[in-house]
N, C-alpha and C positions, 0 to 999 in steps of 0.2 A: 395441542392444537397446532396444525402447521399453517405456515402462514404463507399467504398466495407469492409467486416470483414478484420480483422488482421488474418490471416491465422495462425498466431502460438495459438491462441484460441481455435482452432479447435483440439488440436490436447493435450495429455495429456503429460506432464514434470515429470516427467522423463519416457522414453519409454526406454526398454531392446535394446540390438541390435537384440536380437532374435527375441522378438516382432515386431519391425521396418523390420527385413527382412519379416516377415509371412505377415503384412498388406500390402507390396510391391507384395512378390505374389498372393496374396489374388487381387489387383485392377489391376495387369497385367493381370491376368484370366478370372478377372469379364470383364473388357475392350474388351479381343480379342473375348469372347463369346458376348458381347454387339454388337462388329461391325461384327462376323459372321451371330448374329442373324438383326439383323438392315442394312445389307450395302447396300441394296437397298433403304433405305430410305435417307441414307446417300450420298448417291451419286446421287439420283434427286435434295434432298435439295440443296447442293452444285453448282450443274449444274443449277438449276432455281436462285439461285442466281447470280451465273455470268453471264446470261442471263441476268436477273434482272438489274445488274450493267452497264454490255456493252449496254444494251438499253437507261439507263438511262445518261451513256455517249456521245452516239451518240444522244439523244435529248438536250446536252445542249451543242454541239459542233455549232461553229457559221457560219450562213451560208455565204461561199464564194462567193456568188452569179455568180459562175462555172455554166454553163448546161452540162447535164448530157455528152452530147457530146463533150467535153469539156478537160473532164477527163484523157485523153487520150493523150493528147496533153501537151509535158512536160513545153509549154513556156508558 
């Protein structure tokens, strides 16, 4: 199993503070243009997977062998 990078690798030692703020605004920008340009994509992905998941819940939910009329009836 491979294990994810070291995230401080990514990144160069020593960084300014100044530099550190500019690359902060620089990927809050890129980001909010990212999800204005994208949020439709974003929010079906999102929504097919909880879809996804609650389905996949209720198939591995066991069955009570309840009839459907049944249900209704708290005893």
């Amino acid at each position: 199993m491979a294990h994810p990078p070291d995230l401080r690798d990514w990144f160069p030692d020593p960084m300014s503070d100044e530099a550190a703020y500019a690359v902060y605004l620089f990927l809050e920008q890129f980001t909010q243009a990212f999800e204005e340009c994208y949020a439709g994509h974003l929010r079906r992905y999102i929504e097919d997977a909880r879809q996804a998941q609650i389905s996949q819940q209720l198939q591995q939910q066991p069955d009570t062998g309840c009839q459907e009329d049944d249900q209704d009836i708290p005893f």
